[in-house]
Every structure is written in structure tokens, then in C-alpha cells.
Jmol script that loads the backbone (N, CA, C; Angstrom):
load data "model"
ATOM      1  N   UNK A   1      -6.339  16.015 -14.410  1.00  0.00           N
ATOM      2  CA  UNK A   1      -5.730  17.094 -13.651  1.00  0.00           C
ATOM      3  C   UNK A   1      -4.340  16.690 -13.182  1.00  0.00           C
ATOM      4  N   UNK A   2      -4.455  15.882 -12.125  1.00  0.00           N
ATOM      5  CA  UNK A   2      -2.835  14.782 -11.944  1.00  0.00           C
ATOM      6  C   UNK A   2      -1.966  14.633 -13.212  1.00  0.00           C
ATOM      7  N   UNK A   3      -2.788  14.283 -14.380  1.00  0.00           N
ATOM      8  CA  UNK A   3      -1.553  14.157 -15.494  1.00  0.00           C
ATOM      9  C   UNK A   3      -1.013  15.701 -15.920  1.00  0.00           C
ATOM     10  N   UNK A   4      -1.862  16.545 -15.994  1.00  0.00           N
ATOM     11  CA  UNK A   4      -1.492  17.994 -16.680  1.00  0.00           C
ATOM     12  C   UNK A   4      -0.745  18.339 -15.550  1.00  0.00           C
ATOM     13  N   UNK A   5      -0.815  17.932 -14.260  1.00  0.00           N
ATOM     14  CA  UNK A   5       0.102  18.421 -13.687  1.00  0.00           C
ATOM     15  C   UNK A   5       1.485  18.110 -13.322  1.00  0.00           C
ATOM     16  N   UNK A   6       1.762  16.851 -14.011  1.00  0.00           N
ATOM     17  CA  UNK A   6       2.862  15.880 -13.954  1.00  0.00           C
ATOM     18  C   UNK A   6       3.346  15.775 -12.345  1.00  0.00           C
ATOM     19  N   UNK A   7       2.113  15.269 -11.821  1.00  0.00           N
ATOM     20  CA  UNK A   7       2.364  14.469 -10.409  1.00  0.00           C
ATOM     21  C   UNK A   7       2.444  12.755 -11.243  1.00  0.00           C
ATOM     22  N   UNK A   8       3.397  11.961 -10.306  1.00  0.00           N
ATOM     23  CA  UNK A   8       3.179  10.321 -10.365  1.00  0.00           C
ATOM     24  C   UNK A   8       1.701  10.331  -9.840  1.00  0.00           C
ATOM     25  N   UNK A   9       1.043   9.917 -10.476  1.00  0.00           N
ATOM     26  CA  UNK A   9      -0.352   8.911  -9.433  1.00  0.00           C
ATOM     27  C   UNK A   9      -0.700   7.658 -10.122  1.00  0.00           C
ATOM     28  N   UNK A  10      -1.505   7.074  -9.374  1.00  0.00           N
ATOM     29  CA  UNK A  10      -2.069   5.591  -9.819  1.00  0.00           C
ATOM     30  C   UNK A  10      -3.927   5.309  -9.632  1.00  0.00           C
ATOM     31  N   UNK A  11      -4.207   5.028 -10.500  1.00  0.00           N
ATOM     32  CA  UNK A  11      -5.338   5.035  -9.960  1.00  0.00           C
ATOM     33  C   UNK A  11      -6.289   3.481  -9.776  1.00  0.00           C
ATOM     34  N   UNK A  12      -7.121   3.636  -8.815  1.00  0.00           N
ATOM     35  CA  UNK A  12      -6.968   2.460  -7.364  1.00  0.00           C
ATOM     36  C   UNK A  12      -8.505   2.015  -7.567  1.00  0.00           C
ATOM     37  N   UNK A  13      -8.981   0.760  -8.266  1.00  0.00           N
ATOM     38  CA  UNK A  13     -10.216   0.377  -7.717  1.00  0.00           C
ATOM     39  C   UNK A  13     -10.523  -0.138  -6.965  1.00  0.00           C
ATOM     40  N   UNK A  14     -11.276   0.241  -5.926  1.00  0.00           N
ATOM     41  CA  UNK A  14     -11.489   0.235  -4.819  1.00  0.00           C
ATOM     42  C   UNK A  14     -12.228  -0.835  -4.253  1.00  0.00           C
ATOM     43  N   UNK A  15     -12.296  -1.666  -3.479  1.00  0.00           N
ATOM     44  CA  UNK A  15     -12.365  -2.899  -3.554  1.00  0.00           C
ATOM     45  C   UNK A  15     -14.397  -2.956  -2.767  1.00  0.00           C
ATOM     46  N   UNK A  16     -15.616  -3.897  -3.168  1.00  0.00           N
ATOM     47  CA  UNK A  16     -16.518  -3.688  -3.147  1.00  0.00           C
ATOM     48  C   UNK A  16     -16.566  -3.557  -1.516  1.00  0.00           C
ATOM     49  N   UNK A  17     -16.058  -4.387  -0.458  1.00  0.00           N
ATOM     50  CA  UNK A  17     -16.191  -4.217   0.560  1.00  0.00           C
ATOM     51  C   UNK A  17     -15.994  -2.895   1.138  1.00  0.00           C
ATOM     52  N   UNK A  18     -15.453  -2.318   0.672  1.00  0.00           N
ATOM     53  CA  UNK A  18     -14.814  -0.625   0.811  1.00  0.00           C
ATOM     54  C   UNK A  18     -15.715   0.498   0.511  1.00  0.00           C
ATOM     55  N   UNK A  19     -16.870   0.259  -0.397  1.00  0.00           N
ATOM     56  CA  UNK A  19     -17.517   0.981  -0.581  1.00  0.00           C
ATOM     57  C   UNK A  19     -18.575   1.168   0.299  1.00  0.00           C
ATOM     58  N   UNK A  20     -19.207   2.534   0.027  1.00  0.00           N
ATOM     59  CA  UNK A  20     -20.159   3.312   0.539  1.00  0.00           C
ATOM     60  C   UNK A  20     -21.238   3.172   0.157  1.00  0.00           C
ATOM     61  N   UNK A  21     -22.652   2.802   0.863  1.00  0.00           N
ATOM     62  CA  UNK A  21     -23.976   2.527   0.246  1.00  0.00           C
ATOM     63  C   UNK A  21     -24.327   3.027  -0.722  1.00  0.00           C
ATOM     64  N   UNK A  22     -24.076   4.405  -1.650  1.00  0.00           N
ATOM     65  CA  UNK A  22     -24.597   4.174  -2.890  1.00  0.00           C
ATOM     66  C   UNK A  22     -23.443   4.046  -3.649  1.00  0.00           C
ATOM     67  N   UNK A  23     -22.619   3.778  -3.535  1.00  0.00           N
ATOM     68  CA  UNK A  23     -21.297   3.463  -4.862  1.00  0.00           C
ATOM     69  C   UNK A  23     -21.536   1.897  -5.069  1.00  0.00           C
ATOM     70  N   UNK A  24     -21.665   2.088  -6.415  1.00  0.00           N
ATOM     71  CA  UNK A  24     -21.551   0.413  -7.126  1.00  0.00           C
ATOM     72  C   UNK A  24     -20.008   0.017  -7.352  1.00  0.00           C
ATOM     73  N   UNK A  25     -19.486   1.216  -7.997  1.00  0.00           N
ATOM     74  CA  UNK A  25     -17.939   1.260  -8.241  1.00  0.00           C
ATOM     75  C   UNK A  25     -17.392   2.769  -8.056  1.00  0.00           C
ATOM     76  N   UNK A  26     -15.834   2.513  -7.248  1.00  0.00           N
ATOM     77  CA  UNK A  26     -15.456   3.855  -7.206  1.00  0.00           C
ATOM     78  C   UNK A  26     -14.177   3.371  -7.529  1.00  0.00           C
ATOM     79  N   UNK A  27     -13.391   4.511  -8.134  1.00  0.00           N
ATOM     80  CA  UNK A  27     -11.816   4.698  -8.374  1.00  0.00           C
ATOM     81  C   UNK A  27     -11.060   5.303  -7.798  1.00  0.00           C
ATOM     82  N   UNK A  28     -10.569   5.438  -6.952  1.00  0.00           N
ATOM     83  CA  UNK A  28      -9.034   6.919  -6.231  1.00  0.00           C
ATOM     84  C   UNK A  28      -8.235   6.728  -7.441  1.00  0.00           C
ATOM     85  N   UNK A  29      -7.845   8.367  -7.069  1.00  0.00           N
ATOM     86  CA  UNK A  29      -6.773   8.724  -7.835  1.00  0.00           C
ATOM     87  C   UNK A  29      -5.771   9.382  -6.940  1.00  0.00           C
ATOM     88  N   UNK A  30      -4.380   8.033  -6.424  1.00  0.00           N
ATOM     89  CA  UNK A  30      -3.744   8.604  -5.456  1.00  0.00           C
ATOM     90  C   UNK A  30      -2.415   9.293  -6.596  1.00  0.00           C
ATOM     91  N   UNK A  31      -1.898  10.048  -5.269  1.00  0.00           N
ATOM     92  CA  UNK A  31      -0.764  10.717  -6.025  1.00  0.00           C
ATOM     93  C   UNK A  31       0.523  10.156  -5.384  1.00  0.00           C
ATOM     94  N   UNK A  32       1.793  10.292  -5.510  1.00  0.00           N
ATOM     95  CA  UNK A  32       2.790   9.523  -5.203  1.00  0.00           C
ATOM     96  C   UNK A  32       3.657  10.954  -4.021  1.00  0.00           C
ATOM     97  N   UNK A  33       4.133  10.517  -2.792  1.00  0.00           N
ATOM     98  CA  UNK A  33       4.006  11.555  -2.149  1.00  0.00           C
ATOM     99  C   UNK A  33       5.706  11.126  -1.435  1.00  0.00           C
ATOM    100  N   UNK A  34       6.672  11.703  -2.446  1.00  0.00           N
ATOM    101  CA  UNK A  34       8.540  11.206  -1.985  1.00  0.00           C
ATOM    102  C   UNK A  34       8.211  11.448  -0.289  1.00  0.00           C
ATOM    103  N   UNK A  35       7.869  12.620  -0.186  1.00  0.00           N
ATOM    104  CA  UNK A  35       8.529  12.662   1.511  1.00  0.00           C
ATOM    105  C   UNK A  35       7.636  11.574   2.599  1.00  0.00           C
ATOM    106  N   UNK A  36       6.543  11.056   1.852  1.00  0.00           N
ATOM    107  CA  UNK A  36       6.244   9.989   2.688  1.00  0.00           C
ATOM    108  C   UNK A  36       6.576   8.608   2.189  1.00  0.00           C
ATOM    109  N   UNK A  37       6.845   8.444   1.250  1.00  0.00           N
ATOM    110  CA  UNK A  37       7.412   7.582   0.828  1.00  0.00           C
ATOM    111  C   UNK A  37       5.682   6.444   0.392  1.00  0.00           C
ATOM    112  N   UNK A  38       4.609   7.277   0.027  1.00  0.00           N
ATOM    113  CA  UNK A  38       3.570   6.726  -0.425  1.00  0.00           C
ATOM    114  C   UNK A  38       2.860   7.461  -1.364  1.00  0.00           C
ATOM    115  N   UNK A  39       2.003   6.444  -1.775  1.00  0.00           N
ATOM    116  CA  UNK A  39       0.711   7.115  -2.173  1.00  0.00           C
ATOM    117  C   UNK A  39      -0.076   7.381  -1.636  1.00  0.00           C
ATOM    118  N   UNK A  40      -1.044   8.850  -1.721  1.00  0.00           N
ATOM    119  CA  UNK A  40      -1.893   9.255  -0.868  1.00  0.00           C
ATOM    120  C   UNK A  40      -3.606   9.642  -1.956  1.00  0.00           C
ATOM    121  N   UNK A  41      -4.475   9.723  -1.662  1.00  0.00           N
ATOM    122  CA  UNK A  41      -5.429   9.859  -2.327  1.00  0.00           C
ATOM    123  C   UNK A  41      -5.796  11.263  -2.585  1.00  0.00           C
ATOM    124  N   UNK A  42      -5.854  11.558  -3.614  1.00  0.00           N
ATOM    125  CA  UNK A  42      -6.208  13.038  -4.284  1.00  0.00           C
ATOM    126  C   UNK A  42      -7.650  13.287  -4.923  1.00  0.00           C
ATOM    127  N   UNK A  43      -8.495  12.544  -5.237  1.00  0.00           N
ATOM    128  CA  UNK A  43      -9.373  12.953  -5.730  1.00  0.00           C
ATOM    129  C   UNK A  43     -10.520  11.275  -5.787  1.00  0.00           C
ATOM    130  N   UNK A  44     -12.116  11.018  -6.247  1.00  0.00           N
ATOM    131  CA  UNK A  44     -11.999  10.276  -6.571  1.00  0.00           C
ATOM    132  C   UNK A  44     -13.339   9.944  -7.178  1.00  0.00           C
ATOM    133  N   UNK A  45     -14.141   8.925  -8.043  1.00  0.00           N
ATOM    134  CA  UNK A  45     -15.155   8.927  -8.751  1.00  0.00           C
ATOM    135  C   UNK A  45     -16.268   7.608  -8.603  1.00  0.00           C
ATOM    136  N   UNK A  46     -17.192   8.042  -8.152  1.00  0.00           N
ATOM    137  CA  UNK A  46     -18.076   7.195  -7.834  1.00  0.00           C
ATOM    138  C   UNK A  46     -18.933   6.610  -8.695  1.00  0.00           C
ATOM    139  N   UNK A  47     -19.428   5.228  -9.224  1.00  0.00           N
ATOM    140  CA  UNK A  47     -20.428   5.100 -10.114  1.00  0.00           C
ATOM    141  C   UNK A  47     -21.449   4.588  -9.218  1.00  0.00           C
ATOM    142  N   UNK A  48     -22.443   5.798  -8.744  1.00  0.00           N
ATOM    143  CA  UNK A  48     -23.616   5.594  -7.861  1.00  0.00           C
ATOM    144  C   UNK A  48     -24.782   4.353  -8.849  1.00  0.00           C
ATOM    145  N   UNK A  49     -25.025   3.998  -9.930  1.00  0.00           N
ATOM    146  CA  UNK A  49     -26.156   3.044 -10.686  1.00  0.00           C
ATOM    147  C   UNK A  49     -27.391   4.171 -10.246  1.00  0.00           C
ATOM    148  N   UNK A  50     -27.905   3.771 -10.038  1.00  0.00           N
ATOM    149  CA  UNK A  50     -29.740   4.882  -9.715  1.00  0.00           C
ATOM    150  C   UNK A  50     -29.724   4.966  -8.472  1.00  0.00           C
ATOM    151  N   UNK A  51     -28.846   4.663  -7.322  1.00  0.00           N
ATOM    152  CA  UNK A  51     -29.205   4.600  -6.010  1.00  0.00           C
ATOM    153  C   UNK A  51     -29.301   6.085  -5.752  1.00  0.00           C
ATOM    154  N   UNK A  52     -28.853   7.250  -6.024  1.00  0.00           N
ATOM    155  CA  UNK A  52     -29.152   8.544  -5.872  1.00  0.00           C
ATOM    156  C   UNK A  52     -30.708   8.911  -6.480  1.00  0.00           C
ATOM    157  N   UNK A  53     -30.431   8.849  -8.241  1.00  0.00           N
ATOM    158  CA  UNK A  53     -31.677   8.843  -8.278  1.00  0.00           C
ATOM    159  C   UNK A  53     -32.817   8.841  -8.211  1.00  0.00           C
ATOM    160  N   UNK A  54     -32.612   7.466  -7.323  1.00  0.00           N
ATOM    161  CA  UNK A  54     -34.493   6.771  -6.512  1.00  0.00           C
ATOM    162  C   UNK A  54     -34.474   7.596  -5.788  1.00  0.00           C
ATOM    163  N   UNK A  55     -33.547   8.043  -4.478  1.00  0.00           N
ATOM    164  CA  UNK A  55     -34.125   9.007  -3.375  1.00  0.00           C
ATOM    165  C   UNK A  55     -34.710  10.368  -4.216  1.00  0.00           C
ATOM    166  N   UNK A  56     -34.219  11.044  -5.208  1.00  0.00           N
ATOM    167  CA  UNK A  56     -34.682  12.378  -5.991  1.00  0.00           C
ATOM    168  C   UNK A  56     -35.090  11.996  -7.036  1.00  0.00           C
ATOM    169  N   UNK A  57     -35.496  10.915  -7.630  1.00  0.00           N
ATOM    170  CA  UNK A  57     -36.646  10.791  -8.116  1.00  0.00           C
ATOM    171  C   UNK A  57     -36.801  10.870  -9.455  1.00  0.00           C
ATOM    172  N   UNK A  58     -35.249  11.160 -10.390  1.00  0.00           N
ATOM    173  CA  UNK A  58     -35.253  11.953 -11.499  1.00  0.00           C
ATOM    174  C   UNK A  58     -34.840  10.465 -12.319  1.00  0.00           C
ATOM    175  N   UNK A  59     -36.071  10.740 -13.465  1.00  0.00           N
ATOM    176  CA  UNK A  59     -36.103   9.634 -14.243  1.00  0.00           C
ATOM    177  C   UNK A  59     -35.674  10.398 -15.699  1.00  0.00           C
ATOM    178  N   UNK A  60     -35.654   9.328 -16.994  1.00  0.00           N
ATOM    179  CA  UNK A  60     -35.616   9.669 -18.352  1.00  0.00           C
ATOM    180  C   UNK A  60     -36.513   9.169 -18.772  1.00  0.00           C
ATOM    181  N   UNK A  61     -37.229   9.317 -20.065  1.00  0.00           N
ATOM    182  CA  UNK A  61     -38.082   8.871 -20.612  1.00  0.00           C
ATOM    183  C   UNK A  61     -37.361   7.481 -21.425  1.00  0.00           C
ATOM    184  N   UNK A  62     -38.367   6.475 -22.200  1.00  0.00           N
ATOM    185  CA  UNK A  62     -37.525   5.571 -22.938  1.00  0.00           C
ATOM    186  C   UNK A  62     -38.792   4.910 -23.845  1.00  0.00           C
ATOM    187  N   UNK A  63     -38.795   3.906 -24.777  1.00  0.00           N
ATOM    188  CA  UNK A  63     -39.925   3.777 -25.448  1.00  0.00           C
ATOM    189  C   UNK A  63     -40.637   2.911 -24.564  1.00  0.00           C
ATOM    190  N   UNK A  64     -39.973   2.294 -23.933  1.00  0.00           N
ATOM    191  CA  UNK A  64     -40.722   1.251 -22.524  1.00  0.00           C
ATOM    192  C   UNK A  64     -40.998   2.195 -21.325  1.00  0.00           C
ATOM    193  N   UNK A  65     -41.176   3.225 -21.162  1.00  0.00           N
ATOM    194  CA  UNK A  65     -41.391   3.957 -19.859  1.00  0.00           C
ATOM    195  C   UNK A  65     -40.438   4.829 -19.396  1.00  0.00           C
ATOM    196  N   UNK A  66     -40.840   5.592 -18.083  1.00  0.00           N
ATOM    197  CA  UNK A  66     -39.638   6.118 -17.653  1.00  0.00           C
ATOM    198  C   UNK A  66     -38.672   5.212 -16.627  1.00  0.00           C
ATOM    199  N   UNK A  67     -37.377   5.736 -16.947  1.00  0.00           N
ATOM    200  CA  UNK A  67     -36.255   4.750 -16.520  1.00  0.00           C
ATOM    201  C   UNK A  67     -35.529   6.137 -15.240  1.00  0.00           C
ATOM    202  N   UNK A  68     -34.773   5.106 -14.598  1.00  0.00           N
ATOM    203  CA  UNK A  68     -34.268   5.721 -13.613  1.00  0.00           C
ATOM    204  C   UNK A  68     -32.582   6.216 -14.088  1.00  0.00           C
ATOM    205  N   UNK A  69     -32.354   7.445 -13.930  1.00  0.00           N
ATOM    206  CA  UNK A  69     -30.888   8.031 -14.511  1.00  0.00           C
ATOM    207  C   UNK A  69     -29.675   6.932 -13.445  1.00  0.00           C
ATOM    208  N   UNK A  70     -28.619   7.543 -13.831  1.00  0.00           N
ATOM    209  CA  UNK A  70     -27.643   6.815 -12.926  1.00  0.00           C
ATOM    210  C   UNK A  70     -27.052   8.122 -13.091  1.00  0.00           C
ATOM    211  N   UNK A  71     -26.066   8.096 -11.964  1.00  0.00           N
ATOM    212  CA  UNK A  71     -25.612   9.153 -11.404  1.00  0.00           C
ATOM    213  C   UNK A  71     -23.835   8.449 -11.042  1.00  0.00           C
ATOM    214  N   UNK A  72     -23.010   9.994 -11.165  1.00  0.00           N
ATOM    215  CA  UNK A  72     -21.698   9.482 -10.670  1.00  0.00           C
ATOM    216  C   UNK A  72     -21.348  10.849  -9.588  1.00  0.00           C
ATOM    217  N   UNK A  73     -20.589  10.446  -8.710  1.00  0.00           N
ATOM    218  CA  UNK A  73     -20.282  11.354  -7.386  1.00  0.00           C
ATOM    219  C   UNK A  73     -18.464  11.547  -8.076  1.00  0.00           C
ATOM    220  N   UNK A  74     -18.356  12.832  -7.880  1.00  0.00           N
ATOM    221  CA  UNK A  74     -16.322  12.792  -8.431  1.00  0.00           C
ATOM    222  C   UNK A  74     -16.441  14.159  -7.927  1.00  0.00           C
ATOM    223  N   UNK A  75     -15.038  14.103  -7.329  1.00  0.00           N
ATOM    224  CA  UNK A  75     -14.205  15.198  -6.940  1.00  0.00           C
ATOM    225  C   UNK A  75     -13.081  15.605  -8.273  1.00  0.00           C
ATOM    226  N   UNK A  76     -12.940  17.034  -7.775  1.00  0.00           N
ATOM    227  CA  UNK A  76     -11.703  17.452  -9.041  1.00  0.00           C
ATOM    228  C   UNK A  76     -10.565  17.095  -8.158  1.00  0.00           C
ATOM    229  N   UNK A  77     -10.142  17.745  -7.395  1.00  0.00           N
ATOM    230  CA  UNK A  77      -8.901  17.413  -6.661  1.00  0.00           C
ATOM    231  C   UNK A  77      -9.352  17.764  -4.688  1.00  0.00           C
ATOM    232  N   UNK A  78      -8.454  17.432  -4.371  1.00  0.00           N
ATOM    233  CA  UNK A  78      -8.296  17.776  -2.549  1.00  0.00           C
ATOM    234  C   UNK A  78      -7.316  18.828  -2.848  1.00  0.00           C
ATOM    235  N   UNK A  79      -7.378  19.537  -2.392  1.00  0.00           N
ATOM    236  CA  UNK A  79      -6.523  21.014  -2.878  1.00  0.00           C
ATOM    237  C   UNK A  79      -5.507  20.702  -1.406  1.00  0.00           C
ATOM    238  N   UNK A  80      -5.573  20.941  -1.184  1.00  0.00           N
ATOM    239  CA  UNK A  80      -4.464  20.559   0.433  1.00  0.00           C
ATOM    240  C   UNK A  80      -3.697  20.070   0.042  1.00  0.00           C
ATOM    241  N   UNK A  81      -3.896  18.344  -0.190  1.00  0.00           N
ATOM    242  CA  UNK A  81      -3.286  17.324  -1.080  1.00  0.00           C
ATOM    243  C   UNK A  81      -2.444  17.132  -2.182  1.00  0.00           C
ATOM    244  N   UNK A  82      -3.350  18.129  -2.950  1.00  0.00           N
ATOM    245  CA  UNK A  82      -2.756  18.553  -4.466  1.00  0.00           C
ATOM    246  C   UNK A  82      -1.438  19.377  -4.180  1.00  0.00           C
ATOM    247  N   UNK A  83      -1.324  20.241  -3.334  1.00  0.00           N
ATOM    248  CA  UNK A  83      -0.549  21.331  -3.247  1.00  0.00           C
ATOM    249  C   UNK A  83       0.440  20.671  -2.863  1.00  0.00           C
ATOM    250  N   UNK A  84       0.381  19.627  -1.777  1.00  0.00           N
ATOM    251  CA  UNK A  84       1.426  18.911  -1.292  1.00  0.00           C
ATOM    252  C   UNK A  84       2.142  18.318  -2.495  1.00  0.00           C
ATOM    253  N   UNK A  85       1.249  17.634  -2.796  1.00  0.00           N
ATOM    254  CA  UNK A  85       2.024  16.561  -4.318  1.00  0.00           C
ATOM    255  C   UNK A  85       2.930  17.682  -5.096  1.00  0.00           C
ATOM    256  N   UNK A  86       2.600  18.868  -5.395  1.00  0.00           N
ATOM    257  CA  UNK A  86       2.704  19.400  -6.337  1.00  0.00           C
ATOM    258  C   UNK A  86       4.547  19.939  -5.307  1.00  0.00           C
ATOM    259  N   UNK A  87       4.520  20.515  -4.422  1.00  0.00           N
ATOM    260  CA  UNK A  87       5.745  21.047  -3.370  1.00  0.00           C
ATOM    261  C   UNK A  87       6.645  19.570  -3.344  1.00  0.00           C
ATOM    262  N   UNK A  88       6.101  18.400  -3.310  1.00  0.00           N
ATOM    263  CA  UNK A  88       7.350  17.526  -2.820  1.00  0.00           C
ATOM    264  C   UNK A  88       7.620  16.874  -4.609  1.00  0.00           C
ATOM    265  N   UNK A  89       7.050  17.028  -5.063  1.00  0.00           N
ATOM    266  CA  UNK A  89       7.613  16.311  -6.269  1.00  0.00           C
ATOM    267  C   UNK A  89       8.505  17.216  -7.301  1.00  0.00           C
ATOM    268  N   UNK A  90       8.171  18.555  -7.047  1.00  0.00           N
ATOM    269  CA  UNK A  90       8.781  19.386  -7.882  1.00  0.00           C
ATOM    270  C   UNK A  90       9.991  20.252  -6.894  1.00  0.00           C
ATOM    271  N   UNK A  91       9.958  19.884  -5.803  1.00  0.00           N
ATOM    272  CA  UNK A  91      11.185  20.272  -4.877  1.00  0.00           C
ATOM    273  C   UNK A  91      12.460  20.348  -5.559  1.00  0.00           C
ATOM    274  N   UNK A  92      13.018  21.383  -5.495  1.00  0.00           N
ATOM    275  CA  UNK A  92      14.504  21.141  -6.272  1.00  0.00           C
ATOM    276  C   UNK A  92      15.469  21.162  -5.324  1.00  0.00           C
ATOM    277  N   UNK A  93      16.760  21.053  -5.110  1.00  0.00           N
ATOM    278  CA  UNK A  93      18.318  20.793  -4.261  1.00  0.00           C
ATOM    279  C   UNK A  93      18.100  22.127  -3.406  1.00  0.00           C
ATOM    280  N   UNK A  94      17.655  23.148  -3.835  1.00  0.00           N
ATOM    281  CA  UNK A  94      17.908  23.871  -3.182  1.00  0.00           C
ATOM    282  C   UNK A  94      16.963  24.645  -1.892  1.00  0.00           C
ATOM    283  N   UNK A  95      16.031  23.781  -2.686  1.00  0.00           N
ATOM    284  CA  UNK A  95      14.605  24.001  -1.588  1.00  0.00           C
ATOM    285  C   UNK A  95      13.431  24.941  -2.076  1.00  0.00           C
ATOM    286  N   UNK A  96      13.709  25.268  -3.655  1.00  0.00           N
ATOM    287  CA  UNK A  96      12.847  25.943  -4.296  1.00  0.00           C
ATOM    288  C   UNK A  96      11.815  25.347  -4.875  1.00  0.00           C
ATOM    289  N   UNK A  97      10.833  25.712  -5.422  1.00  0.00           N
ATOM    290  CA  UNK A  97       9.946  24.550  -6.172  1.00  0.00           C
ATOM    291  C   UNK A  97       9.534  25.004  -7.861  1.00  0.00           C
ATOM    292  N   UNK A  98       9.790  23.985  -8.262  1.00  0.00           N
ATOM    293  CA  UNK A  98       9.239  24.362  -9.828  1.00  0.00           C
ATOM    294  C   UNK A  98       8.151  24.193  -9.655  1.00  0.00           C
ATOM    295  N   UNK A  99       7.389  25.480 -10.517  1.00  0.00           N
ATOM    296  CA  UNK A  99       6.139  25.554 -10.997  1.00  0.00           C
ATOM    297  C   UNK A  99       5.511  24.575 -12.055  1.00  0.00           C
ATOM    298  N   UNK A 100       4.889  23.356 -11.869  1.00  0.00           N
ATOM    299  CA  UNK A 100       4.177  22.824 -13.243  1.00  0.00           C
ATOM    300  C   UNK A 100       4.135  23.767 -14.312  1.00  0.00           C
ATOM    301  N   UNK A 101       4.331  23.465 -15.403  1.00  0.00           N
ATOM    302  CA  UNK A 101       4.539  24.023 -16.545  1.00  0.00           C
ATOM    303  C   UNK A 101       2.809  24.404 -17.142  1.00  0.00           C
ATOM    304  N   UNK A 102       1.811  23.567 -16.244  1.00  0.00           N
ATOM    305  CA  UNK A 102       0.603  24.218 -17.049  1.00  0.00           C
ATOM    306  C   UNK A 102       0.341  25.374 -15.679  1.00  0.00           C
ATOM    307  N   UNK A 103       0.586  25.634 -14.999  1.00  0.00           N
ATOM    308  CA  UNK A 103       0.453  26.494 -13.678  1.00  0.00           C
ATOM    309  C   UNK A 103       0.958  27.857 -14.313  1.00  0.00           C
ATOM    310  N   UNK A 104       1.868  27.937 -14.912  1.00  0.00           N
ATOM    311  CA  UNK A 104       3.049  29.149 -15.166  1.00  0.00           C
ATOM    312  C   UNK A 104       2.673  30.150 -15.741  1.00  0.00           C
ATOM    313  N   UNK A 105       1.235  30.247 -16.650  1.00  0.00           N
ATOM    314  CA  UNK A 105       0.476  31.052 -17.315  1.00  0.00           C
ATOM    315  C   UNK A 105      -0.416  31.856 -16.129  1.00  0.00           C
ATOM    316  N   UNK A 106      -0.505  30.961 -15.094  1.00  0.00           N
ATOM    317  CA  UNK A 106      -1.516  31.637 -13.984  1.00  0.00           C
ATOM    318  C   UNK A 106      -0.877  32.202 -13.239  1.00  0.00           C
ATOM    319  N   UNK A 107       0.571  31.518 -12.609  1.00  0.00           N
ATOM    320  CA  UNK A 107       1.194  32.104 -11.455  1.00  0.00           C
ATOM    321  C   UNK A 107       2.418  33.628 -12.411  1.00  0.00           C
ATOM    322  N   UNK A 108       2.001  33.199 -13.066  1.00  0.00           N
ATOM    323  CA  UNK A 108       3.790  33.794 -13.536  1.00  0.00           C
ATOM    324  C   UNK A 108       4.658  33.760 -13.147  1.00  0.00           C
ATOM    325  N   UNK A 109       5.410  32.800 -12.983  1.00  0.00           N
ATOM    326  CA  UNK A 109       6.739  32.062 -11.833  1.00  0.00           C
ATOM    327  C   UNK A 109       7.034  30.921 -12.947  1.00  0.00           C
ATOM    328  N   UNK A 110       8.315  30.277 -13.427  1.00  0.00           N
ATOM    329  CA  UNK A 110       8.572  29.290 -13.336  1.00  0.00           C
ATOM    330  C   UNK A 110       8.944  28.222 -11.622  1.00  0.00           C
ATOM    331  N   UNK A 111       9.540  29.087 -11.259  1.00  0.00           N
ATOM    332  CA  UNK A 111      10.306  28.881  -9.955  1.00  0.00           C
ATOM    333  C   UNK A 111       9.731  29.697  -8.436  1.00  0.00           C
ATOM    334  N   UNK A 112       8.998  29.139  -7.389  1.00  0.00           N
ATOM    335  CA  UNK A 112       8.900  29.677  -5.978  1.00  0.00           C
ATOM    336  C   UNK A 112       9.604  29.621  -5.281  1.00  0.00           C
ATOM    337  N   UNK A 113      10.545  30.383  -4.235  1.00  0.00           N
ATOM    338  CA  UNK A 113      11.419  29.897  -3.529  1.00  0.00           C
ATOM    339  C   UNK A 113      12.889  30.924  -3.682  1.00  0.00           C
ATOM    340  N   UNK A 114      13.764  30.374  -3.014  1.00  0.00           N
ATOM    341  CA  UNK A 114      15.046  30.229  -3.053  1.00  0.00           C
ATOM    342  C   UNK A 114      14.824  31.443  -4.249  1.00  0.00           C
TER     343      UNK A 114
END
end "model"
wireframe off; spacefill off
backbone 0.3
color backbone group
């Protein structure tokens, strides 16, 4: 989504101490934010292993028995966030904003603003 939308972002593995009781591994996907002069987090993807699972219970079959699924937790975007990224990076001199070029079919605007 970040790339089709030609925001800068980076994306951040998240260090084990940081995580949340069922994430084994998670990733952010921050976006690069000029007027703060950072990166901020936009979205992000969890690799839960079976710890969801076991509480609901939902297994697969296998030739050794049934096995426990693994599960991943992910957001599409923080829309708040997104919108921001999308206003300060495409800001033009005059205070107008270009429309992402995959947006332009939906909004019908190249240009908001000014």
C-alpha cells in the first residue's frame, strides 16, 4: 500500500523485547513524515506461531494428527496516519497537494488545494 502510494517508508523489525504475548515476530511499516522530521508507524504484521490458535482451538489435519494453524495479526494502514504521510510528502510550494497517481482514478483530482 505505502509503495503504490509512493510514501518513503522503512520497514522495522521489531525487537523481541517489544513484543506482545502472542507475537513471535512483528514488522512496522513506518512512513517517513518531512514535517516531523521522522518516521512514524503506519501499519503493521504480526507472526502470532499457534498462540491464537490454542485459545480457539482451530487445528489442521496432517498424516501424524491434527496440528495447530498459526495465525498472523496485520493491519492495512492507520488511515489518520496514512493521510498525513500522503499531505506532507506530496505538499507542493504552494500549499496544494498532489494526488498519488494510484488515488486519481478514485478522487478525480490530480491536484487538492490552491
Amino acid at each position: 500500500i505505502l509503495q503504490g502510494l509512493g510514501i518513503p517508508y522503512r520497514v522495522v523489525n521489531i525487537a523481541a523485547g517489544d513484543l506482545g504475548a502472542p507475537a513471535a515476530q512483528k514488522f512496522d511499516c513506518e512512513a517517513w513524515l518531512p514535517g516531523q522530521q521522522r518516521y512514524r508507524e503506519l501499519t503493521s504484521c504480526s507472526n502470532c506461531t499457534d498462540y491464537q490458535a490454542r485459545r480457539l482451538n482451530t487445528r489442521f489435519r496432517t498424516e501424524k494428527g491434527p496440528r495447530f494453524v498459526h495465525t498472523l495479526n496485520g493491519t492495512g494502514v492507520a488511515v489518520g496516519r496514512t493521510l498525513i504521510a500522503i499531505m506532507e510528502n506530496y505538499q507542493q510550494a504552494d500549499g496544494s497537494i498532489e494526488v498519488p497517481a494510484v488515488l486519481r482514478p478514485l478522487l478525480g483530482k490530480d491536484v487538492i488545494g490552491a
